[in-house]
C-alpha positions in Angstrom: 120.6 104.5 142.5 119.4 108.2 142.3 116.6 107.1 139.8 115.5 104.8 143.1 115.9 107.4 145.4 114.0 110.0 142.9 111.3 107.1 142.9 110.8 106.7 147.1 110.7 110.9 147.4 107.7 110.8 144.7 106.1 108.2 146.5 106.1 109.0 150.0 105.6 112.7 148.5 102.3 111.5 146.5 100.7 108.5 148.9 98.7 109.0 151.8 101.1 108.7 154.5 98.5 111.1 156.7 95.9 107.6 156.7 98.9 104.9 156.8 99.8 106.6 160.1 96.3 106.6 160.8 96.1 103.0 160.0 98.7 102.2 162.2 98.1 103.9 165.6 94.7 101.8 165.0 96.3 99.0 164.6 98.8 99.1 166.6 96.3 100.2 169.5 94.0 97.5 168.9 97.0 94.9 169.1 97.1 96.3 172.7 93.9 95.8 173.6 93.8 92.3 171.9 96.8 91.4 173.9 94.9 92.2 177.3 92.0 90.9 176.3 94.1 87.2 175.7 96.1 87.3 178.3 94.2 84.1 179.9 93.7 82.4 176.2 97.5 81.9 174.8 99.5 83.9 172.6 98.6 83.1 169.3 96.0 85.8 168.7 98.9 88.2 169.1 101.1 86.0 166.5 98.3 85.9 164.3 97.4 89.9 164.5 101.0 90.8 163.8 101.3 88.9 160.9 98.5 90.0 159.5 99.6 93.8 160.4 102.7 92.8 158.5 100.8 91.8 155.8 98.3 94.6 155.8 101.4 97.3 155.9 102.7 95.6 152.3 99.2 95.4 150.8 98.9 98.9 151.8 101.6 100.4 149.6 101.3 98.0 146.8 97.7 98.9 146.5 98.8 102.9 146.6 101.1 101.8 143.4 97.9 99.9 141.7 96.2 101.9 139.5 92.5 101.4 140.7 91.0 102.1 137.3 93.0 99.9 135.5 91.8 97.4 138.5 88.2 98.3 138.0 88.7 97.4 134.2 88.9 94.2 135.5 85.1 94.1 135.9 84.1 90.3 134.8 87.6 88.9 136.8 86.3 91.0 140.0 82.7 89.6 139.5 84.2 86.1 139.3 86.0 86.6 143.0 82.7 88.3 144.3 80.9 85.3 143.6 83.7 82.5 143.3 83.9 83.6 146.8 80.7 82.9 148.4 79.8 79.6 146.2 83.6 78.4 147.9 82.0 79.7 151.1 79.0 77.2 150.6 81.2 74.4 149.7 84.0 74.4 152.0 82.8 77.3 154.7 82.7 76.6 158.1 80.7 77.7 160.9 82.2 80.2 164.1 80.4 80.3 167.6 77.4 82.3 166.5 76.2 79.5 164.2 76.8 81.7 160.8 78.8 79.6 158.1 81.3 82.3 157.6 84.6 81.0 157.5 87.0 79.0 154.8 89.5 77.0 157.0 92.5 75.6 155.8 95.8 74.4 157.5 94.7 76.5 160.8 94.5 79.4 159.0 91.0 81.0 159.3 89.7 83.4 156.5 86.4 85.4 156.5 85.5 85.7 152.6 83.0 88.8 153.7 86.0 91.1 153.9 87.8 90.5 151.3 83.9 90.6 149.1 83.0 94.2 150.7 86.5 95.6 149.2 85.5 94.3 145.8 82.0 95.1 145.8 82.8 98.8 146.4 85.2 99.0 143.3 82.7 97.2 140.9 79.9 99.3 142.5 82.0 102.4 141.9 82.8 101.3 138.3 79.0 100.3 137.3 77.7 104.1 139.3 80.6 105.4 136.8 79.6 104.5 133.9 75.7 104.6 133.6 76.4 108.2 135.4 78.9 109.1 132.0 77.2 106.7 129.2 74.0 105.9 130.3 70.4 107.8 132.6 71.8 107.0 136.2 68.2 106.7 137.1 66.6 105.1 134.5 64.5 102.1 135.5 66.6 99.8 133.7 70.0 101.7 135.7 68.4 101.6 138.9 67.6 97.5 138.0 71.1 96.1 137.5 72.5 98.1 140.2 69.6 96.1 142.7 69.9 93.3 140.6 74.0 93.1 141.7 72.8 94.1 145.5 69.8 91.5 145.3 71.7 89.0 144.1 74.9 89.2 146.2 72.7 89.7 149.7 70.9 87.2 148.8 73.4 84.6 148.2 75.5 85.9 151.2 73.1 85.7 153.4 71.2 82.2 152.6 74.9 80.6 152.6 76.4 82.3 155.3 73.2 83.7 157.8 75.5 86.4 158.2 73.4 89.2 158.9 76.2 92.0 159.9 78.2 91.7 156.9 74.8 91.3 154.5 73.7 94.3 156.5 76.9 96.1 155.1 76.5 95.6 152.0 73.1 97.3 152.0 74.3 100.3 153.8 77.3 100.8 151.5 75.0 100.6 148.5 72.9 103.1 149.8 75.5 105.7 150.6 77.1 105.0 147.1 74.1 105.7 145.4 73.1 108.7 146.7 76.4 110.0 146.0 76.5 109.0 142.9 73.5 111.2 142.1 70.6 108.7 141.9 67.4 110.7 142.1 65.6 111.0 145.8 62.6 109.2 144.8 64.2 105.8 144.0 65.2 105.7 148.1 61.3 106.1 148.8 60.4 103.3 146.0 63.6 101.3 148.1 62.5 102.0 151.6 58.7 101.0 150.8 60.1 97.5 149.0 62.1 97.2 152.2 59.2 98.1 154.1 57.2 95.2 152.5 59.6 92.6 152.3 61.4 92.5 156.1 58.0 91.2 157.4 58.8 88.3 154.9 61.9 88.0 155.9 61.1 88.2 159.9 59.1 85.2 159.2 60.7 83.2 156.6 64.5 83.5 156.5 65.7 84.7 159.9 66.4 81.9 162.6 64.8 81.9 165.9 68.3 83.1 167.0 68.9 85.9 164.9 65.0 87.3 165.8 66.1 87.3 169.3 69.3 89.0 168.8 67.9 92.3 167.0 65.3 92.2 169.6 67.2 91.8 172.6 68.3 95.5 173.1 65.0 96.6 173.6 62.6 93.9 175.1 65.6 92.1 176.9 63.3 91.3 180.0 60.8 89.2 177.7 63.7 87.3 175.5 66.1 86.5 178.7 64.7 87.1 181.7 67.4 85.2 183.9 70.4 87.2 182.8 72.1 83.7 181.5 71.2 83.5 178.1 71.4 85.9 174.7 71.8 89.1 177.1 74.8 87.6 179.0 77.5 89.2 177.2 75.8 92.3 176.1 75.4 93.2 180.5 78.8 92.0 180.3 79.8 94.6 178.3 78.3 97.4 179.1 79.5 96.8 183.1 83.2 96.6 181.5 82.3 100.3 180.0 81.1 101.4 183.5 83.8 100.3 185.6 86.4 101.9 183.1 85.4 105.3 183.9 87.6 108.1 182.2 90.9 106.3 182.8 90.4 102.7 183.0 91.6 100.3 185.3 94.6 99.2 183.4 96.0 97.1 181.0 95.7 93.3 182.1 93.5 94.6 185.4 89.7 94.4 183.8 87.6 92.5 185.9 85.3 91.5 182.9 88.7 91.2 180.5 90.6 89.3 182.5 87.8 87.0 183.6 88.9 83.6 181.9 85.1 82.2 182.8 82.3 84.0 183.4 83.3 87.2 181.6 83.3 88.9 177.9 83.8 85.2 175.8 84.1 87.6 172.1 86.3 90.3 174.4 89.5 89.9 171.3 86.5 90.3 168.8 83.2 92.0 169.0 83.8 93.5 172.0 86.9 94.8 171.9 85.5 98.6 172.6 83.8 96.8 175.8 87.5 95.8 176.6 88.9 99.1 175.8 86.2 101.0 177.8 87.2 99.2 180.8 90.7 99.1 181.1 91.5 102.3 178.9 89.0 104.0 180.1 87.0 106.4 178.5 89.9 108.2 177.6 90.4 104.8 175.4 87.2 104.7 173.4 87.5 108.3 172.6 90.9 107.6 170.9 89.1 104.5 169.1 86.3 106.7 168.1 88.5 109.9 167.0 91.0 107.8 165.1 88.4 105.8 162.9 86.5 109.2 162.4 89.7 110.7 161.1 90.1 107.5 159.0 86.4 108.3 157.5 87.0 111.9 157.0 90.0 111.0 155.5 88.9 109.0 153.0 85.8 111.5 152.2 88.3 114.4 151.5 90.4 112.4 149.1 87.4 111.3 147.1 86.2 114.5 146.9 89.6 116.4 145.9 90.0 113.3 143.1 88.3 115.1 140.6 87.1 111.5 139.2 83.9 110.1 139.7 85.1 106.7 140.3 87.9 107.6 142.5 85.2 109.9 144.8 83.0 106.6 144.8 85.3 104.4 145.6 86.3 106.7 148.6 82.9 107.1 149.4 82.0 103.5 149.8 85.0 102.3 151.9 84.1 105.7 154.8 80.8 104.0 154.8 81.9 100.6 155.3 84.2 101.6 158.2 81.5 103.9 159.5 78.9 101.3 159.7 81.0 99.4 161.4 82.0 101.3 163.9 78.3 102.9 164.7 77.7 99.1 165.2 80.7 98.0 167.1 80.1 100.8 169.7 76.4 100.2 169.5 76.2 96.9 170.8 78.6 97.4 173.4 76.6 100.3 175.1 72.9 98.0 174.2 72.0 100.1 171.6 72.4 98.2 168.4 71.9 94.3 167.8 75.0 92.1 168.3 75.7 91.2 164.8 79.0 89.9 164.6 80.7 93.0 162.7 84.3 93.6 163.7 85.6 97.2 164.6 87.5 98.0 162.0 91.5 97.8 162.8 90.4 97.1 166.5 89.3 93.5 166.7 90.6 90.4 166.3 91.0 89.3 162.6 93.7 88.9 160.3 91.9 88.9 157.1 89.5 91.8 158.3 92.9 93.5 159.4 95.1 93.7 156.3 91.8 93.8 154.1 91.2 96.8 156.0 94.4 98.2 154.9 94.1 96.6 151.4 91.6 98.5 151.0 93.0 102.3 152.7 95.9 101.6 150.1 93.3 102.0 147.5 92.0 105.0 148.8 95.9 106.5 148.9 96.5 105.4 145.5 93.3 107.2 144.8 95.6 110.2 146.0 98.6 109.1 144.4 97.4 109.5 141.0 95.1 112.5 140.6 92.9 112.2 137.6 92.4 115.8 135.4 88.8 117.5 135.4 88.4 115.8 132.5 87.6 112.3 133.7 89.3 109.3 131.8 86.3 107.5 130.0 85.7 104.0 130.1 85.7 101.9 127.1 84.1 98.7 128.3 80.7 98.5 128.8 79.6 97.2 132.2 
């Protein structure tokens, strides 16, 4: 009995109990605002949120008690899930109202493989950055080639499958960030920004739909892509007169005009525009808590990683703030017209079980990160990536 006792004190003395409570006012908050924003569509979405909550609160301290190196070891099993993942995507995946095939549906349960795929692309990501950066030139040509090579390959796959531009779009950014923190010399992100330069007009004119051309323009030329109001731009005026009316306090829970409007209002209001929801019946009172708690969330993450004193540990950090930063640049983005709607969640906010509790699958690495400083002398890897 004392030995179990001894055990809880260590943990809830070592884990990051500072971002679980983090975690949960987010969650808990956005369960709030996703039960307003259903009030006219049944209660299941609330079920459905708590129980994945529920879930995400387990996978959060069994992930602090998970070694993440000795997870990352795991290399080839995580590169089977990464891409097991998206081939199970093409074969049983189903489409959602946007038209992308992003969903594997079973028994009424609904699972978005992109979630889970981001977590585990950051950890092999992290492992690959760690090793060329201890055994191998971080910048060689042929280091800079397999880490593109893994990016090239998973966007690509992800994206032709799915046509799920937000989450392909995440992938990139969180790349990006990793590698320059990693220490990848400046001039290999002006060789990457000129191939990008060269290949989005190829990819304006041979893989993007009609639909998804319209959607990253519509921000900014929305007279010439919907003139009448009706169409793409519907929801995106709908939003941003939901942020209006909501001035600094809001008009209430369950008392949004645009909320609460069963037809005729936000349709994605649980979902992608959650903050539009927020914004009008919190407020803006509201969407500076949303925007100050996920921030702390980012920052938290970025001190752990860099008070780790492992280069694997301060990557994986590293990669999962990006993730939820993107994210939430996006989220908050679209609802004010400044960003493309892309279909990204806001992290802890919207409605999603598996984004949810992946969401906190993935803080619990970050706190076991904490849990188990490494010593200044980093542990070396003995597989080869």
């Amino acid at each position: 009995m004392r030995s179990k006792l001894s055990f809880v004190r260590d943990f809830l003395k070592r884990a990051d109990l500072f971002l679980f409570f983090l975690c949960l006012a987010s969650a808990i908050l956005g369960l709030v605002a996703i039960s307003s924003a259903t009030r006219t569509m049944g209660q299941s979405y609330i079920y459905v949120q708590t129980f994945a909550l529920i879930i995400g609160i387990v996978l959060y301290f069994v992930f602090t008690l998970i070694d993440a190196d000795i997870f990352a070891d795991q290399w080839p099993l995580l590169v089977v899930a990464e891409f097991g993942l998206i081939i199970l995507l093409a074969l049983v995946g189903s489409h959602d109202d946007t038209g992308n095939k992003a969903w594997i549906r079973f028994l009424g349960i609904g699972i978005q493989p992109a979630e889970v795929i981001k977590v585990i692309y950051i950890v092999l990501t992290a492992k690959h950055l760690t090793y060329l950066k201890e055994y191998r030139s971080l910048s060689s040509p042929l280091s800079v080639l397999q880490l593109v090579g893994h990016l090239g390959l998973l966007f690509g796959m992800y994206m032709f499958i799915s046509s799920d531009l937000g989450n392909s779009l995440v992938f990139l950014f969180v790349f990006a960030v990793m590698v320059f923190a990693a220490g990848v010399k400046l001039y290999w992100f002006l060789f990457g920004g000129a191939a990008i330069a060269l290949v989005v007009p190829l990819a304006w004119n041979y893989v993007l739909s009609d639909n998804q051309k319209k959607r990253i323009l519509l921000p900014y030329i929305q007279d010439q892509i919907d003139p009448s109001g009706f169409g793409l731009s519907w929801e995106p005026t709908r939003a941003k007169l939901a942020l209006s009316s909501g001035r600094m306090w809001g008009t209430g829970l369950y008392q949004g005009t645009q909320t609460q409007t069963a037809e005729g209002g936000l349709r994605s209001k649980h979902a992608d525009y959650i903050f539009a929801c927020i914004g009008e019946e919190m407020g803006m009172a509201g969407c500076i808590a949303v925007i100050v708690l996920l921030t702390a969330i980012i920052l938290r993450c970025v001190y752990v990683g860099l008070r780790c004193h492992s280069t694997f540990g301060m990557l994986v950090c590293i990669g999962m703030a990006s993730m939820i930063c993107f994210q939430l640049f996006n989220s908050v983005g679209m609802c004010t017209g400044l960003t493309p709607v892309i279909g990204l969640t806001l992290p802890f906010f919207s409605y999603g079980g598996s984004s949810l509790f992946t969401m906190f699958a993935a803080m619990g690495i970050v706190s076991g990160i904490r849990y188990r400083p490494k010593p200044t002398q980093f542990r070396s890897y003995s597989s080869e990536f």
